[in-house]
N, C-alpha and C positions, 0 to 999 in steps of 0.2 A: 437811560443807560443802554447801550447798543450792545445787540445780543447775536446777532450776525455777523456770523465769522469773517463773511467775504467784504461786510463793510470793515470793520475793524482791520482788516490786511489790508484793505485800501488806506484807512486812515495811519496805521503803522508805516507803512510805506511813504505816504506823502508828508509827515513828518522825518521820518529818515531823512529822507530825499530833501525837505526843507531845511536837516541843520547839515548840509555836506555829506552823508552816508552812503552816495551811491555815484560820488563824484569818478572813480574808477570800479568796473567791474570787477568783484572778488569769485575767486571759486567755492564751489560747492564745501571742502574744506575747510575753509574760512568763517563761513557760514556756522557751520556743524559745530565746528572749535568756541566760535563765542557763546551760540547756547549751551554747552555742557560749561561754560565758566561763569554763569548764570544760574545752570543747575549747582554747581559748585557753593557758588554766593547763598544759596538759598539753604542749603547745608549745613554753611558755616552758622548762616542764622540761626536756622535749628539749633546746633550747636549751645550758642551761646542761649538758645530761648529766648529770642529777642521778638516778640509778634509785635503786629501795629496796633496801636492805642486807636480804633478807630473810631467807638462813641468819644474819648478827647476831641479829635480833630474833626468830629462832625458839628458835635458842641461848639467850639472856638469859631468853625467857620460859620454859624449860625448868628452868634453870637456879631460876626466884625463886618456881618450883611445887614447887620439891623444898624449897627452905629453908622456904616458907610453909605445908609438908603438913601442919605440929601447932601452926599459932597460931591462937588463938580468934578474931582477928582476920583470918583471912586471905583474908577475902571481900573487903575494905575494899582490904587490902593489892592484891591481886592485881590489882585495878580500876586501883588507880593506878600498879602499876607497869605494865597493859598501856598505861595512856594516855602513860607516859611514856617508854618502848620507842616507842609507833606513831613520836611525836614525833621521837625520835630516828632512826629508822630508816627511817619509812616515810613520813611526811608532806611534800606536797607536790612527791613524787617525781614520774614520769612514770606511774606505778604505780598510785599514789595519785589522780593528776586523774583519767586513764581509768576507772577506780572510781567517783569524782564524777560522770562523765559517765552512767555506768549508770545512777546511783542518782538521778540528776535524770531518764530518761528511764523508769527503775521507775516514781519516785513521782509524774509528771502519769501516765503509763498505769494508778496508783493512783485519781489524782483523776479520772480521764476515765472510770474505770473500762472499761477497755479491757485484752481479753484478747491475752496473749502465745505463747499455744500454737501459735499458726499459723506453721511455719517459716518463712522466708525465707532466700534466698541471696545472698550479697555479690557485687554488680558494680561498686562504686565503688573497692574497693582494691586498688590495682594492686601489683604486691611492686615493679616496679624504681620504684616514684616513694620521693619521700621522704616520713619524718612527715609535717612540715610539710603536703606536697601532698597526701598521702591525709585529713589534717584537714579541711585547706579541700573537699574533695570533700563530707568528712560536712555540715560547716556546710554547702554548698552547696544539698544534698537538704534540710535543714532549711527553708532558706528555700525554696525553689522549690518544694516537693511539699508543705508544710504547709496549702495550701487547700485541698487535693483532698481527700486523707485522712488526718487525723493521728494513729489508728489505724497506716493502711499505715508512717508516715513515722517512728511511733516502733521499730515493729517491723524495720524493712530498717537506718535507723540501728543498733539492738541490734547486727544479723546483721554490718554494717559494722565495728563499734566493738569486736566477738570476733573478726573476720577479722583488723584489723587488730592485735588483740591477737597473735593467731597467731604472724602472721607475727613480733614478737619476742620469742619464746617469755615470753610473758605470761600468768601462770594469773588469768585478769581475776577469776574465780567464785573466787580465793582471796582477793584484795584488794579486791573486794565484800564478802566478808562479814566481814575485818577492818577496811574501813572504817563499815560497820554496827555493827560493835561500837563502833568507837571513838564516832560520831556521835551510840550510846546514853546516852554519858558528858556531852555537850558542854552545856553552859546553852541557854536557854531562845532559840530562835531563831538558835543560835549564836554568839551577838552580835551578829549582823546585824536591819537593819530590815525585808527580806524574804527 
């Protein structure tokens, strides 16, 4: 599982860019607006306490690699039955959005072509506030620090967005990269117009 941020904004990016995402350039605004509705979705998750079943979906997929290890077809196979595990188990969790949230803030530091190697440290997440309030803190930075440097602001949100992972024992860099995979599978823009 890939732990470098600058590959992972590469990989973010060249998926983008493989399902239609970058077919016109959007502004900086645009950008900003889809991760706070990401921060959003991940909320709502909270909300409803919807987390991903993950020992399920690790089981299941163990489980359809052992029956699929001698069919001719088992590339085919295995594709769709990881899209239909993610489905089941992980989509649209709290898990899952936060994942979303990364990978929208990868792939404009793809398009901005903006390097992520430079650490930063989280000051917006506090451990006794709630979800909810440590969200609106991110969106906050989002909006408020986006004119200065939106370099600095995608990078301290990251640093934010794995604190606040942390803090509920969230492996964010594992549901990063199976939601990459899954996003590998998805149609052409996802269905969406942008």
């Amino acid at each position: 599982m890939e732990q470098d941020l600058n590959a992972l904004r590469g990989r973010a990016y060249s998926i983008a860019k493989a399902h239609g995402f970058h077919e016109k350039e959007e502004s900086d605004e645009t950008y900003l607006m889809l991760i706070i509705t990401e921060i959003a979705e991940a909320v709502n998750a909270d909300r409803k306490n919807y987390h991903a079943r993950i020992k399920e979906f690790e089981d299941w997929q163990k489980e359809w690699d052992k029956e699929l290890k001698d069919c001719p077809y088992s590339e085919h196979y295995t594709a769709n039955n990881f899209k239909d595990h993610f489905q089941a188990y992980i989509k649209d969790s709290v898990e899952d959005e936060l994942s979303d949230v990364a990978i929208r803030l990868l792939d404009f530091a793809g398009e901005r072509n903006i390097e992520l190697d430079v650490p930063l440290h989280s000051f917006l997440i506090i451990e006794n506030s709630t979800f909810c309030e440590n969200c609106f803190e991110i969106c906050s930075e989002l909006i408020n620090r986006y004119v200065d440097n939106i370099g600095y602001s995608i990078r301290y949100v990251l640093a934010n967005l794995f604190q606040l992972s942390h803090f509920y024992s969230i492996d964010l860099f594992k549901f990063i990269d199976l939601k990459m995979k899954y996003n590998e599978l998805r149609p052409y823009k996802n269905g969406k117009e942008y």
